[in-house]
C-alpha positions, -999 to +999 in steps of 0.1 A: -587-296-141-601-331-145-593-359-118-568-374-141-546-345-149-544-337-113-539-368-101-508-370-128-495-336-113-495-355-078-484-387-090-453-368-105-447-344-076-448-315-093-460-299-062-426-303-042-416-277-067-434-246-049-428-259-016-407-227-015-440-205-022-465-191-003-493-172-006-518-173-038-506-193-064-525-202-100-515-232-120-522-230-155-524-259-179-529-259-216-532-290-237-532-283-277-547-313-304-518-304-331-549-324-356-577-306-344-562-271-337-583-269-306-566-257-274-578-264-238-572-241-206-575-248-172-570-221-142-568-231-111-563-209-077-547-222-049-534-204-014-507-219+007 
């Protein structure tokens, strides 16, 4: 994920969210241009 999505996830505290999680956990995040029709995937892997 680039800095500024990530630091948007923080910013919002989305994290607080899996607090109740542990383990391996993988965030996904898909952004669409609705003009373009391209899509965009990012997979990241964390462990808690």
């Amino acid at each position: 994920m680039d800095n500024i999505r990530k630091a948007e996830i923080r910013e919002k505290q989305y994290p607080q969210a899996l607090e109740g999680y542990s383990g391996e956990i993988v965030l996904v995040g898909v952004n669409y241009d609705k003009d373009s029709k391209a899509h965009r995937c990012v997979i990241e892997k964390i462990r808690k």
